[in-house]
Residue, then its C-alpha position, 0 to 999 in steps of 0.5 A: x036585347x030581347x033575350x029572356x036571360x038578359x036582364x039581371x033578375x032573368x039570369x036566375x031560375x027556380x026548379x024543384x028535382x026529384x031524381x031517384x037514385x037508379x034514374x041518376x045512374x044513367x046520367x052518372x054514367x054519362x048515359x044521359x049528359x044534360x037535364x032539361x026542367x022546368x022552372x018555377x016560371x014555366x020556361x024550360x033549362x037545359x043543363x050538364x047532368x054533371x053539375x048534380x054530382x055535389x047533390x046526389x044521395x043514395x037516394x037520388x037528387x031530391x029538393x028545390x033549386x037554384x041556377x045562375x046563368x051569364x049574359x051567354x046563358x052559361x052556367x055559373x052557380x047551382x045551389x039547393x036553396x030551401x022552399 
């Protein structure tokens, strides 16, 4: 299969966030309903903005993070994980 998500190590990508406060709101308020980052790889990710909400502080998301994703690249597990 030459999907790059295929293969087990493929299906968990890095990203570093930093979103402040104001700008979250939009997403908060379903202005804004998926996030697109980079990944430490290079390769692009989309995702629903609401899979944030456990990580927002007043001031904003900030950090390093990691998502797991299955063979249909569906969103299993998003986690702060340290740098």
């Amino acid at each position: 299969m030459s999907d790059s998500f295929a293969s087990s190590a493929a299906r968990k990508v890095r990203f570093s966030l930093h979103i402040p406060g104001d700008v979250y709101l939009a997403y908060y308020q379903g202005a804004a309903r998926a996030v697109v980052v980079r990944t430490a790889d290079g390769r692009t990710v989309q995702f629903p903005a609401e899979a944030l909400r456990p990580f927002v502080t007043r001031d904003g998301i900030h950090g390093a993070f990691e998502m797991e994703f299955d063979a249909h690249n569906k969103l299993l597990d998003l986690r702060r994980v340290d740098e």
